[in-house]
mmCIF file as gemmi writes it, N, C-alpha and C atoms, coordinates in Angstrom:
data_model
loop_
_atom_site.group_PDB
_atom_site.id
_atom_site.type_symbol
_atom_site.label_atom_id
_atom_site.label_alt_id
_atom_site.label_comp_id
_atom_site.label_asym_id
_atom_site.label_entity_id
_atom_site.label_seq_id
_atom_site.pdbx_PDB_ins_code
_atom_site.Cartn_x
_atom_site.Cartn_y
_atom_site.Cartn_z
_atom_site.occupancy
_atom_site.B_iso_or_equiv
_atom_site.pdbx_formal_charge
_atom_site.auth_seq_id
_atom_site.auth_asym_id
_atom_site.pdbx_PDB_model_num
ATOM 1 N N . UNK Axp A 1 ? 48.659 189.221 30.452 1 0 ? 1 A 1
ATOM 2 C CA . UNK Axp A 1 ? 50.086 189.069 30.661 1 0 ? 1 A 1
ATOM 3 C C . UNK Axp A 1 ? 50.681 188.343 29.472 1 0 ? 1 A 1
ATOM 4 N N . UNK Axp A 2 ? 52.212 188.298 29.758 1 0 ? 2 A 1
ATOM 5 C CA . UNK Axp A 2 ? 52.574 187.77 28.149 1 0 ? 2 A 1
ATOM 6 C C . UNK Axp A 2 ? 52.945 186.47 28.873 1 0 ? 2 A 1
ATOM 7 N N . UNK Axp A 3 ? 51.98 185.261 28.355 1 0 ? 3 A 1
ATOM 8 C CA . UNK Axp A 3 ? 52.14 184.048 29.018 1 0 ? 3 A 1
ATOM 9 C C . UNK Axp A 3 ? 53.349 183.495 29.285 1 0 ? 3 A 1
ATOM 10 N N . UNK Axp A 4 ? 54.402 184.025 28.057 1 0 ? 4 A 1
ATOM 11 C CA . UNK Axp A 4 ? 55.273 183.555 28.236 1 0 ? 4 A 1
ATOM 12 C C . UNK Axp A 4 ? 56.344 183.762 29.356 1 0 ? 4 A 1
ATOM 13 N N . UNK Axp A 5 ? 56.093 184.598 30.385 1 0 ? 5 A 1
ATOM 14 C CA . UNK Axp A 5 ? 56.777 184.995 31.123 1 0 ? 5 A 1
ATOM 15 C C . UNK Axp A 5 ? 56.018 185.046 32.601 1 0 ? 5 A 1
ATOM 16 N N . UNK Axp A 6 ? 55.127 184.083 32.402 1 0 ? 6 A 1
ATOM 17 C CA . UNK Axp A 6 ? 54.064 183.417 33.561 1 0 ? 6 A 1
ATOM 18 C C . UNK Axp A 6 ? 54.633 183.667 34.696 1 0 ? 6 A 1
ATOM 19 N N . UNK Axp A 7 ? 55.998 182.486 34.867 1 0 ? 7 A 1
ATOM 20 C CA . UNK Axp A 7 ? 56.535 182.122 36.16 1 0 ? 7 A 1
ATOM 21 C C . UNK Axp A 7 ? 57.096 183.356 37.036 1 0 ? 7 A 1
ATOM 22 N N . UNK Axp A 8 ? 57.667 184.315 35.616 1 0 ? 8 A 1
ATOM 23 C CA . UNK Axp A 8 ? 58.743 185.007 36.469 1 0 ? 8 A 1
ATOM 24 C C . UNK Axp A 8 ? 57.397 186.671 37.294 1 0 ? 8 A 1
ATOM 25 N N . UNK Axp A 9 ? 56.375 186.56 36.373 1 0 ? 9 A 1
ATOM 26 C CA . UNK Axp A 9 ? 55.3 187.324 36.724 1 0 ? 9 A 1
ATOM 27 C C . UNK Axp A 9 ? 54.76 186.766 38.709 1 0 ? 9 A 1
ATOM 28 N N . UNK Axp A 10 ? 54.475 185.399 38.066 1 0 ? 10 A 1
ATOM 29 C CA . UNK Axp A 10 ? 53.647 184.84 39.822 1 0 ? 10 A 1
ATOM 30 C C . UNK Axp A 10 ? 54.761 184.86 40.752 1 0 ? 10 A 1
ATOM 31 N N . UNK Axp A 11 ? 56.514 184.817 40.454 1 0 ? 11 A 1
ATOM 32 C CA . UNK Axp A 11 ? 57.095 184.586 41.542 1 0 ? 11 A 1
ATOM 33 C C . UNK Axp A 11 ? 57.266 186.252 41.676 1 0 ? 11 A 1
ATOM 34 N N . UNK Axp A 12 ? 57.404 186.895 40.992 1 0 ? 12 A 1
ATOM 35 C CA . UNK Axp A 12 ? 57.115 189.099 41.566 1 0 ? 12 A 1
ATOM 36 C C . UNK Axp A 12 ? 56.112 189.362 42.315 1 0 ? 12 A 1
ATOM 37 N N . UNK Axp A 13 ? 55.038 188.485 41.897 1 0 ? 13 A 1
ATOM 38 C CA . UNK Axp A 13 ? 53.954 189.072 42.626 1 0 ? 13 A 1
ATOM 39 C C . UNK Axp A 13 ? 53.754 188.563 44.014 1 0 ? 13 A 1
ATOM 40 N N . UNK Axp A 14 ? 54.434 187.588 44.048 1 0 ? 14 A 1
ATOM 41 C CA . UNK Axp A 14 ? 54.601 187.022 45.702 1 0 ? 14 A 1
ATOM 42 C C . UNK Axp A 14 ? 55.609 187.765 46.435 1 0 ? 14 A 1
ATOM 43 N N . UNK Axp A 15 ? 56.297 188.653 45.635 1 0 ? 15 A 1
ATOM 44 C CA . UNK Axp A 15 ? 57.264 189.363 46.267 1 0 ? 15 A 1
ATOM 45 C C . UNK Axp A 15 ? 56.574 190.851 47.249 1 0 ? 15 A 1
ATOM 46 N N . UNK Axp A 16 ? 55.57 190.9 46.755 1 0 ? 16 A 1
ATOM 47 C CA . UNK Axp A 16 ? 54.946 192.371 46.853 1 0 ? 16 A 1
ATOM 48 C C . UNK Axp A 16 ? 54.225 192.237 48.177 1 0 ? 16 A 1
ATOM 49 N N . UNK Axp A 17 ? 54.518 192.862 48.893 1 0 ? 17 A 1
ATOM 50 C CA . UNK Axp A 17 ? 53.854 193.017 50.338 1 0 ? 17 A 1
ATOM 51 C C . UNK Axp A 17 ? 52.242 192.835 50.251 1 0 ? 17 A 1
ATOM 52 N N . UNK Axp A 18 ? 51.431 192.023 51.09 1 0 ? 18 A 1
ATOM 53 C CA . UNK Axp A 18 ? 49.883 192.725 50.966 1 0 ? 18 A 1
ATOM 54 C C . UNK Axp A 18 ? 49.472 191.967 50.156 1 0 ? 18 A 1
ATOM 55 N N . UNK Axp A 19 ? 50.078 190.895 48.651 1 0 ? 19 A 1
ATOM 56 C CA . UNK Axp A 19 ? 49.881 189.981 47.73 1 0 ? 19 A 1
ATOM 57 C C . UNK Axp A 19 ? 49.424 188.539 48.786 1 0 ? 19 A 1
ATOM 58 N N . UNK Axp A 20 ? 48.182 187.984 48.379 1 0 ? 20 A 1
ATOM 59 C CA . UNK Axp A 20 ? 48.056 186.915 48.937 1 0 ? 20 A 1
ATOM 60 C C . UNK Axp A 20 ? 47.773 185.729 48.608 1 0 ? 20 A 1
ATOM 61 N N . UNK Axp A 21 ? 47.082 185.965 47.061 1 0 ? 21 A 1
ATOM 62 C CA . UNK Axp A 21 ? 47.034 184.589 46.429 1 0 ? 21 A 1
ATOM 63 C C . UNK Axp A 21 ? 47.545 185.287 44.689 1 0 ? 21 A 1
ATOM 64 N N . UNK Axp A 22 ? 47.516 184.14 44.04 1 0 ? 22 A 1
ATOM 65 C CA . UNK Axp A 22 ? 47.773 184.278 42.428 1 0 ? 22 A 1
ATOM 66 C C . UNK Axp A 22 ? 46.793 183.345 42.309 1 0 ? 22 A 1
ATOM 67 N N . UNK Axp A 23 ? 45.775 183.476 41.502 1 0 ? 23 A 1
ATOM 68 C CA . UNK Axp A 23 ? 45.465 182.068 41.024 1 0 ? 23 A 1
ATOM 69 C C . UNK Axp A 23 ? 45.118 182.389 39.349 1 0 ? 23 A 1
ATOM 70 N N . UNK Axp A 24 ? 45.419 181.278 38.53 1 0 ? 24 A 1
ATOM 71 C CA . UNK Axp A 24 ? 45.528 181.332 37.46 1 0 ? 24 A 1
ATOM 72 C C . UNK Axp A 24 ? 43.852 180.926 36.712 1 0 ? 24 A 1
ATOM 73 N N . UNK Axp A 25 ? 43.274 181.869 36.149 1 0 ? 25 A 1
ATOM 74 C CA . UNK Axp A 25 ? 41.945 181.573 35.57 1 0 ? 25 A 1
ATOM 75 C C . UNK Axp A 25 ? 41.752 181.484 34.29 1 0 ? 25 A 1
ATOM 76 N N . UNK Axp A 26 ? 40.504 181.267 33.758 1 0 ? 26 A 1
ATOM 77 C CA . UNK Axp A 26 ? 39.666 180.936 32.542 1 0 ? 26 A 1
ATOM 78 C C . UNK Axp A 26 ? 38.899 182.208 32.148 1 0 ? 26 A 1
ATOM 79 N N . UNK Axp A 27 ? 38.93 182.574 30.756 1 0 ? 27 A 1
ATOM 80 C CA . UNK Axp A 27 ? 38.202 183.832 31.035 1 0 ? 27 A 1
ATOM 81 C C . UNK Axp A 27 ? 38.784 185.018 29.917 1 0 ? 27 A 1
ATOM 82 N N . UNK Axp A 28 ? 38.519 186.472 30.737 1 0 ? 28 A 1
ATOM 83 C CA . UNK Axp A 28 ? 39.419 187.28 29.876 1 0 ? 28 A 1
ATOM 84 C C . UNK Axp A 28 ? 40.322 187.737 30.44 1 0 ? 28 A 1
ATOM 85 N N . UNK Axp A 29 ? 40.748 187.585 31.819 1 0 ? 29 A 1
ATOM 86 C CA . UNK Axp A 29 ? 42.104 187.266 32.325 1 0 ? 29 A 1
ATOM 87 C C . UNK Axp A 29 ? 42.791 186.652 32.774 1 0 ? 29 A 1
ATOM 88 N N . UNK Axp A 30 ? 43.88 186.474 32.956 1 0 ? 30 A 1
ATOM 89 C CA . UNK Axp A 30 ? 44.938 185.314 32.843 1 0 ? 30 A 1
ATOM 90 C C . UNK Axp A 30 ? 44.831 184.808 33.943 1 0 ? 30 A 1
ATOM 91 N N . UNK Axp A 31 ? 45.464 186 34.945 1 0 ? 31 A 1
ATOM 92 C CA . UNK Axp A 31 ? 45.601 185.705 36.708 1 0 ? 31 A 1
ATOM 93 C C . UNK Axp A 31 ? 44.475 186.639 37.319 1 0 ? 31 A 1
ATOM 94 N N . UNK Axp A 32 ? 44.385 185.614 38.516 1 0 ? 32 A 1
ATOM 95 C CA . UNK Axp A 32 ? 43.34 186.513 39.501 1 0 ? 32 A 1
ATOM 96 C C . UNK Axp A 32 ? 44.482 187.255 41.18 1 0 ? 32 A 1
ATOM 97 N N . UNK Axp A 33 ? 44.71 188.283 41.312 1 0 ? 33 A 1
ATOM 98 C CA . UNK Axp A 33 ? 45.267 188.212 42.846 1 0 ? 33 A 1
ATOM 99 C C . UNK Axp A 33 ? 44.792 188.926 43.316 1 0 ? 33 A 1
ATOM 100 N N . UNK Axp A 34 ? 44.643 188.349 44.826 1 0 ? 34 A 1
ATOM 101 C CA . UNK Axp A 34 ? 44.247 188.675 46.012 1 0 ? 34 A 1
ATOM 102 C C . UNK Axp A 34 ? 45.301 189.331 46.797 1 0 ? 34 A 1
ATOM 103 N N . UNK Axp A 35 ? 44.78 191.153 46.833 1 0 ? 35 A 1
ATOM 104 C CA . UNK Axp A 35 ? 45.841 191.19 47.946 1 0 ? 35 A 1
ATOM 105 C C . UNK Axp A 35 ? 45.338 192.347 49.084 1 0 ? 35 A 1
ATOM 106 N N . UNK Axp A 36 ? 45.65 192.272 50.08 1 0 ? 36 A 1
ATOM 107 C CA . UNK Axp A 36 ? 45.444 193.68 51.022 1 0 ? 36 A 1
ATOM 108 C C . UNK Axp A 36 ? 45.885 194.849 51.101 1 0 ? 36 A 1
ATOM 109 N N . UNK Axp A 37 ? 45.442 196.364 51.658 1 0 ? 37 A 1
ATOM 110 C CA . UNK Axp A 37 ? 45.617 197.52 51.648 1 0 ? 37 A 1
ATOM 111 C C . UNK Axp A 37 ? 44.926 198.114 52.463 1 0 ? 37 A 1
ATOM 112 N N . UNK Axp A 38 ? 45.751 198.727 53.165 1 0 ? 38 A 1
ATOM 113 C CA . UNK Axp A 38 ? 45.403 199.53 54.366 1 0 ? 38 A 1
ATOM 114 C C . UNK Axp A 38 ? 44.336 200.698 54.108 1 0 ? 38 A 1
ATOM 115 N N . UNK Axp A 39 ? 44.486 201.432 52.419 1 0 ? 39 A 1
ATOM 116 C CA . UNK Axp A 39 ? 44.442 202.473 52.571 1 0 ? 39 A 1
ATOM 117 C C . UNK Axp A 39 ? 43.86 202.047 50.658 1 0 ? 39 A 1
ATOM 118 N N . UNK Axp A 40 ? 43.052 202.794 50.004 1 0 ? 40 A 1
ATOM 119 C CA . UNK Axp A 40 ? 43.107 203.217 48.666 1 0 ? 40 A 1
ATOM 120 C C . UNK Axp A 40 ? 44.202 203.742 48.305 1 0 ? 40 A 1
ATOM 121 N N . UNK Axp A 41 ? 44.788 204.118 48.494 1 0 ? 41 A 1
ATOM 122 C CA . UNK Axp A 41 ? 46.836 205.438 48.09 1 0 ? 41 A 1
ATOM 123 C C . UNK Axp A 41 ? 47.497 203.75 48.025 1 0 ? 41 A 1
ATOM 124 N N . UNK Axp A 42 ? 47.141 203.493 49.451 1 0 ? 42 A 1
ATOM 125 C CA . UNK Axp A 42 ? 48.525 202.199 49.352 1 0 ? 42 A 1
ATOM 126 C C . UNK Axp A 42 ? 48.394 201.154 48.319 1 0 ? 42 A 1
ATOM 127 N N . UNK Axp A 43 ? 46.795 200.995 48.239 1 0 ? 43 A 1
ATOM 128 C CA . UNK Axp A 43 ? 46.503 200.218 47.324 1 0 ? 43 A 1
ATOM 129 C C . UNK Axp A 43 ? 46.808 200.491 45.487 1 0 ? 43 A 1
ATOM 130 N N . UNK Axp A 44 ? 46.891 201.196 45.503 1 0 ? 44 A 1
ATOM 131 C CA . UNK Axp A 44 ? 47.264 202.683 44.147 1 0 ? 44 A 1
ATOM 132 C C . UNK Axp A 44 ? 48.432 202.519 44.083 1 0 ? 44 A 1
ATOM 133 N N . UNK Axp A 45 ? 49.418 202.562 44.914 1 0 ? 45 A 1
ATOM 134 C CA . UNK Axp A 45 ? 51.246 202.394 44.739 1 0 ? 45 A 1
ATOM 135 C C . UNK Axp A 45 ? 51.061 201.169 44.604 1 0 ? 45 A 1
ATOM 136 N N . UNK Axp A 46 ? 50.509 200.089 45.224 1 0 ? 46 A 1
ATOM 137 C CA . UNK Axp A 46 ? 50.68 198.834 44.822 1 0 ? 46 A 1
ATOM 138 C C . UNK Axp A 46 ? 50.717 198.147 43.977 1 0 ? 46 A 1
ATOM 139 N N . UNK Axp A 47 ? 49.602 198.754 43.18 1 0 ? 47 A 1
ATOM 140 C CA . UNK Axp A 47 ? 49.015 198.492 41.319 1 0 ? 47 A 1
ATOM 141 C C . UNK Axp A 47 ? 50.052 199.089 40.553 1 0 ? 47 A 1
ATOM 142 N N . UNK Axp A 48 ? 50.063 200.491 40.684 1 0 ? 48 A 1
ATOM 143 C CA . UNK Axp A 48 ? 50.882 201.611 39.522 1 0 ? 48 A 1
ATOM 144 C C . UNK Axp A 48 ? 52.696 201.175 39.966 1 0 ? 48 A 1
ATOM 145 N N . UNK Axp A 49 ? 53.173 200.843 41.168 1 0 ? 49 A 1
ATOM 146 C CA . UNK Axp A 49 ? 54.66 200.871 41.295 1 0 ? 49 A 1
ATOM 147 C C . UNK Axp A 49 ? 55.067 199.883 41.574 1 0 ? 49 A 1
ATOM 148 N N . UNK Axp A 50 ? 54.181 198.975 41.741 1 0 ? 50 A 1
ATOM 149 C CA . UNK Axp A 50 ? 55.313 197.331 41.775 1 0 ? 50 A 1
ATOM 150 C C . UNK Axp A 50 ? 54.118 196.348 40.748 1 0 ? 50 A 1
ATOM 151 N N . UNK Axp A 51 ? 52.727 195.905 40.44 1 0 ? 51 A 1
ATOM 152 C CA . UNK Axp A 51 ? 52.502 195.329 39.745 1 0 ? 51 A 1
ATOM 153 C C . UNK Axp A 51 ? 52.632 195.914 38.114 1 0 ? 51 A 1
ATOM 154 N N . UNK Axp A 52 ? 52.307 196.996 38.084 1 0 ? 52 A 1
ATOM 155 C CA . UNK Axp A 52 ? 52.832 197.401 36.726 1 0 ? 52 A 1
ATOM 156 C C . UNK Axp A 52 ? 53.601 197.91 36.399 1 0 ? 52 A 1
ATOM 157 N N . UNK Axp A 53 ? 54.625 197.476 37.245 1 0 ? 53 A 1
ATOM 158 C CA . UNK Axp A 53 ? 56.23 197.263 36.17 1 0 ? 53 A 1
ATOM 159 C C . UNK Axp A 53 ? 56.69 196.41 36.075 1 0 ? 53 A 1
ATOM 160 N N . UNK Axp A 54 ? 55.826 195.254 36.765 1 0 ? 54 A 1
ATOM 161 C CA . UNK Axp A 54 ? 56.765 194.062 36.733 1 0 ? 54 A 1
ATOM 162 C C . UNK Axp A 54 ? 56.818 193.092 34.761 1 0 ? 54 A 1
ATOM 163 N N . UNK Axp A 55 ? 58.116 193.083 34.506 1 0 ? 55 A 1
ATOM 164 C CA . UNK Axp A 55 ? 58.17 192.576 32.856 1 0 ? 55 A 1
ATOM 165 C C . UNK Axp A 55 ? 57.407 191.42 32.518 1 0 ? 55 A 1
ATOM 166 N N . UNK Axp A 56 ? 56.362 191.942 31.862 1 0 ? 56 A 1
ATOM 167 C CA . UNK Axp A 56 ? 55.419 190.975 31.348 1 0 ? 56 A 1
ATOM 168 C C . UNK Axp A 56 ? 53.81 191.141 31.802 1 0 ? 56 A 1
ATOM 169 N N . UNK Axp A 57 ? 53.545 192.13 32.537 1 0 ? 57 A 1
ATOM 170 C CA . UNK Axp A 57 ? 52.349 192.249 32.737 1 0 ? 57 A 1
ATOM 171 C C . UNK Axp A 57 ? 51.854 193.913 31.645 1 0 ? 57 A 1
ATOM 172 N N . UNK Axp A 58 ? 50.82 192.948 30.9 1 0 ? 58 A 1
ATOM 173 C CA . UNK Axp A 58 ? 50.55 194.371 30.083 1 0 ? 58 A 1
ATOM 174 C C . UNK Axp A 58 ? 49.656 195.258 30.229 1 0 ? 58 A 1
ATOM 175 N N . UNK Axp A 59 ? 48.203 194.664 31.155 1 0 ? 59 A 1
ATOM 176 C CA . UNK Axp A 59 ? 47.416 195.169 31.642 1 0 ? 59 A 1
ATOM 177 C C . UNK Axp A 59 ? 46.703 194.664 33.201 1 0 ? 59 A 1
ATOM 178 N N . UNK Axp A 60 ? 45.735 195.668 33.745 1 0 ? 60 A 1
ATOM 179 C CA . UNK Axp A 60 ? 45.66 195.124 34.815 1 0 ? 60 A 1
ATOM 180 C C . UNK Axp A 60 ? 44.184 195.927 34.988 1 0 ? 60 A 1
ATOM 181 N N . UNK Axp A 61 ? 42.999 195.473 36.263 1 0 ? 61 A 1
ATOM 182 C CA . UNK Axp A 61 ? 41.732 196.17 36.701 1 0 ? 61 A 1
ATOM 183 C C . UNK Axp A 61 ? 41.936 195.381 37.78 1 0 ? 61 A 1
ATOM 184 N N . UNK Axp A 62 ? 41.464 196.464 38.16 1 0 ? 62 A 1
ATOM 185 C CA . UNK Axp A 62 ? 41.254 196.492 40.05 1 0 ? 62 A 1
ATOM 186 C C . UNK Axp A 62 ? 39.765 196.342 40.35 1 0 ? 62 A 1
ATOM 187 N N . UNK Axp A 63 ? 39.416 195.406 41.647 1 0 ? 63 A 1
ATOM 188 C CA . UNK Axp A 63 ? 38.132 195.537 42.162 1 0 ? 63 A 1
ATOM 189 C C . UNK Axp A 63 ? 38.469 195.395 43.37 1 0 ? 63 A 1
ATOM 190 N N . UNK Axp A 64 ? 37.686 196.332 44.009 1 0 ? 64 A 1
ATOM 191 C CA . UNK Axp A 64 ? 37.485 196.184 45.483 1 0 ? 64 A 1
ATOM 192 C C . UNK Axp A 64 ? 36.281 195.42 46.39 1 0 ? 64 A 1
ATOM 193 N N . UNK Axp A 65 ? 36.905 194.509 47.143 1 0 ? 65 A 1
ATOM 194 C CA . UNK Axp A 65 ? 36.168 193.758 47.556 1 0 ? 65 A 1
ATOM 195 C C . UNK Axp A 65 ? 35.473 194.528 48.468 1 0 ? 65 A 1
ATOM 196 N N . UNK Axp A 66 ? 33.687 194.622 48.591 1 0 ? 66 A 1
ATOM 197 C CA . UNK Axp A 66 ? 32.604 195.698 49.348 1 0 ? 66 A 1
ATOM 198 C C . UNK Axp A 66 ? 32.379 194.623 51.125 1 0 ? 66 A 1
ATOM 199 N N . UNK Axp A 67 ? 31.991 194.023 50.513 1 0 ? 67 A 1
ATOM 200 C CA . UNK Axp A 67 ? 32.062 192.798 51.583 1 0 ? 67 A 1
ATOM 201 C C . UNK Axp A 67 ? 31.754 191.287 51.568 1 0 ? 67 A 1
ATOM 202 N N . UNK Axp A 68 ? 31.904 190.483 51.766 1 0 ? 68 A 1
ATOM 203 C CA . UNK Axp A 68 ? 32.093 189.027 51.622 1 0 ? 68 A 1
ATOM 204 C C . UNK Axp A 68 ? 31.475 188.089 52.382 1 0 ? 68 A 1
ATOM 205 N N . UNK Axp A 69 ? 30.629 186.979 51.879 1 0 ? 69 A 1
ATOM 206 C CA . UNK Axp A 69 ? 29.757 186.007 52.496 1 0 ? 69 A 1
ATOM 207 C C . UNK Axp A 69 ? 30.34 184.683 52.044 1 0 ? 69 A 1
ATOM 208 N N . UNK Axp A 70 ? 30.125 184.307 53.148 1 0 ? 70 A 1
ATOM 209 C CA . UNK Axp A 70 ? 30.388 182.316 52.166 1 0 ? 70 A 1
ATOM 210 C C . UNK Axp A 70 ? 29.397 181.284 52.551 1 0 ? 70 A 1
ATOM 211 N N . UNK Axp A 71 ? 28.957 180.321 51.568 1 0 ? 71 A 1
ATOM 212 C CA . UNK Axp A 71 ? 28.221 179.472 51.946 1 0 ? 71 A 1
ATOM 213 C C . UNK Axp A 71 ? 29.148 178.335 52.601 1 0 ? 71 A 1
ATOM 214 N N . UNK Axp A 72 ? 28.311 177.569 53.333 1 0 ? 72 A 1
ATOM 215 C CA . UNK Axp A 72 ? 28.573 176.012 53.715 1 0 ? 72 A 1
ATOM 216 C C . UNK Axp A 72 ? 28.652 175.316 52.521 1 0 ? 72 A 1
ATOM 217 N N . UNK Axp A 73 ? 30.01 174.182 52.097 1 0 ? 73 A 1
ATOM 218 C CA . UNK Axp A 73 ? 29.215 173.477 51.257 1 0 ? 73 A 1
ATOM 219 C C . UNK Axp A 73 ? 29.432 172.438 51.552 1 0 ? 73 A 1
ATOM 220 N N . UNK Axp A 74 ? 28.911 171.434 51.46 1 0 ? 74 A 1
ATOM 221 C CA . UNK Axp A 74 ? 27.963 170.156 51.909 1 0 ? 74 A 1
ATOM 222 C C . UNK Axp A 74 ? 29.739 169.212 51.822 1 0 ? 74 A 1
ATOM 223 N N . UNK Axp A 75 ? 30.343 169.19 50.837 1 0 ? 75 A 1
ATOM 224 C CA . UNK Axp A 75 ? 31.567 168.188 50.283 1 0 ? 75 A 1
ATOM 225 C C . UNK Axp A 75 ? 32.276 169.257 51.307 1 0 ? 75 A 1
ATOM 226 N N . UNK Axp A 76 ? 32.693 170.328 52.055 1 0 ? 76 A 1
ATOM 227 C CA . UNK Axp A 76 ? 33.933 170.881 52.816 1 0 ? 76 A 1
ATOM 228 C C . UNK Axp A 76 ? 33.725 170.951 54.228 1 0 ? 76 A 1
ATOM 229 N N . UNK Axp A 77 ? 34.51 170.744 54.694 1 0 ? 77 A 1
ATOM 230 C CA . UNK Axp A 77 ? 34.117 171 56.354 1 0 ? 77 A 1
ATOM 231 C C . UNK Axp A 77 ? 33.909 172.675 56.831 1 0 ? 77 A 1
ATOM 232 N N . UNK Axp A 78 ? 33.057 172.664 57.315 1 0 ? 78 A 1
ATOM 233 C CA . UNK Axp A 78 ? 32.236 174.077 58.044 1 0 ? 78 A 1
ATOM 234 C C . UNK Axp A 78 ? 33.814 174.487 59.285 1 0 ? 78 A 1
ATOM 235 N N . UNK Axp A 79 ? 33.994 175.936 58.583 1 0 ? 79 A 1
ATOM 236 C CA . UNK Axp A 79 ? 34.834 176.671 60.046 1 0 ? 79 A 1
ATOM 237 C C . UNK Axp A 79 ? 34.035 176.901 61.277 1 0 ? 79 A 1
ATOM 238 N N . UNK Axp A 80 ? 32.69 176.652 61.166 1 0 ? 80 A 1
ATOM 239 C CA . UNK Axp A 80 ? 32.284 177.543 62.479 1 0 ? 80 A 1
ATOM 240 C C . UNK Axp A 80 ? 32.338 176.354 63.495 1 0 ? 80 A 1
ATOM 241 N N . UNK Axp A 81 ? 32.987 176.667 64.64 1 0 ? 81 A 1
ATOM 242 C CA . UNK Axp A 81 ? 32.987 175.603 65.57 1 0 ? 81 A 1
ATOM 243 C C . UNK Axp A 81 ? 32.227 175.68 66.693 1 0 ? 81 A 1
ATOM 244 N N . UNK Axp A 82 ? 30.905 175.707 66.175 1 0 ? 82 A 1
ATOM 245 C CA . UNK Axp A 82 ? 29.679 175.656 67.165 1 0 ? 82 A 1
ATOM 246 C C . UNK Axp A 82 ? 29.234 174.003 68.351 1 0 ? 82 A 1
């Protein structure tokens, strides 16, 4: 993204239905977001018709999350309420 236009990038992308986090990383890309989709298509309009047009984003890659585990960690409190 063109850094310089950070703010007005993270406050678009909160605009976008299905968008759930921004978080800003280290690396070879700028921002990380998290967002939902019903469908691969919906997910496809989501990328091609509202994140990449928004002014200032120049590129973008998609990954789909397959499925997801989390550890306990020792310093956070555990969700499971056993």
């Amino acid at each position: 993204m063109d850094t310089k236009k950070r703010d007005h990038i993270i406050k678009e992308l909160f605009k976008i239905e299905g968008v759930r986090e921004v978080a800003e990383v280290t690396g070879r890309f700028d921002i990380l977001v998290t967002m939902y989709s019903k469908s691969l298509d919906q997910m496809h309009k989501m990328v091609s018709e509202h994140i990449g047009r928004i002014e200032g984003v120049q590129s973008s890659e998609s990954f789909i999350e397959m499925k997801s585990r989390q550890k306990a960690m020792p310093y956070m409190p555990s969700e499971d309420k056993d």
